[in-house]
C-alpha positions in Angstrom: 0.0 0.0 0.0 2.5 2.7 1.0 5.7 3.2 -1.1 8.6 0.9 -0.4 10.7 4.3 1.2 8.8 4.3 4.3 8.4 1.8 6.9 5.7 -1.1 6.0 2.8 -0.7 7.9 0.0 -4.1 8.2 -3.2 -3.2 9.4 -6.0 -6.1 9.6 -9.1 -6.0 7.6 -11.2 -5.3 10.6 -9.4 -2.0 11.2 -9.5 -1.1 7.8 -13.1 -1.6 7.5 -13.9 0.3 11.0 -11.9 3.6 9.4 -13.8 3.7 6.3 -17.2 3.2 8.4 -16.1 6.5 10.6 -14.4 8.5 7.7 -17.8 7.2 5.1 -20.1 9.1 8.0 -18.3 12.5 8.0 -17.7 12.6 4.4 -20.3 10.6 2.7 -24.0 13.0 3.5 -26.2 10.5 0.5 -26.6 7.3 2.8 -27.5 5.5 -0.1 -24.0 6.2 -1.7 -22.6 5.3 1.6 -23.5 2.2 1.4 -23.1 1.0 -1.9 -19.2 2.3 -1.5 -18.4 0.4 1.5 -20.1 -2.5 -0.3 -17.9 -2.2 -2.9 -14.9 -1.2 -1.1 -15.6 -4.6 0.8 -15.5 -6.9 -2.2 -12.4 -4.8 -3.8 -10.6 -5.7 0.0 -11.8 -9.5 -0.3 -11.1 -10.2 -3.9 -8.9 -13.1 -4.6 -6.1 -14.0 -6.8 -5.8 -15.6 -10.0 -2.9 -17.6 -10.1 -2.2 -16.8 -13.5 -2.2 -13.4 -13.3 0.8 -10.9 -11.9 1.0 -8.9 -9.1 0.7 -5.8 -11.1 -2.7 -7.0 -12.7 -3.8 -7.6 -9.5 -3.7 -4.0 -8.6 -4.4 -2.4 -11.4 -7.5 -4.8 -11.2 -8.6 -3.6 -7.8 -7.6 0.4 -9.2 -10.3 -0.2 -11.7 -12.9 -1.4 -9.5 -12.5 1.4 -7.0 -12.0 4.0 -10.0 -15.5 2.6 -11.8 -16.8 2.7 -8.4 -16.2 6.2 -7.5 -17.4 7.5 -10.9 -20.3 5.6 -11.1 -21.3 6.6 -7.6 -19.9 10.4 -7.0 -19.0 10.0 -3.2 -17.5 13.5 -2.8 -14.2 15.2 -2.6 -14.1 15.0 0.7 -14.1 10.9 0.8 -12.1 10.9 -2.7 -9.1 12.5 -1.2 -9.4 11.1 2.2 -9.3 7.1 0.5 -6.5 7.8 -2.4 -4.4 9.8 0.5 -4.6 6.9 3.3 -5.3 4.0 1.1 -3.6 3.5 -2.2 0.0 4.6 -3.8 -1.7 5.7 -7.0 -3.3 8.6 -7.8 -6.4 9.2 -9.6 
């Protein structure tokens, strides 16, 4: 998740999940939207591996299912930023 310069930091799923609840109630007003994100969010986190595929197709893989996600459902800017800042090493 964070670039190999700084230290590696593991954080289980359950902690993961319990930051995006609390960060999807400030910056996520449309509970419908809410909802459908973190359901989304869930199966991006749970998604398994092909074994054929690479590393790298892997996460663009999960990059194009939280992209489509967050086009198709408009979360804000607020929860935008806040998820590409804490949560992935690529930019939008």
């Amino acid at each position: 998740m964070w670039g190999q310069d700084l230290v590696p930091i593991f954080l289980c799923t359950w902690h993961v999940l319990k930051a995006w609840c609390l960060h999807s109630i400030e910056k996520i007003k449309d509970s419908k939207v809410k909802h459908a994100i973190l359901d989304h969010l869930h199966m991006v986190m749970f998604m398994s591996i092909n074994p054929n595929e690479t590393i790298d197709d892997f996460k663009a893989c999960g990059k194009e299912m939280v992209v489509e996600s967050f086009d198709n459902l408009q979360p804000g800017v607020a929860w935008t930023t806040y998820f590409w800042a804490y949560y992935c090493q690529f930019g939008k």
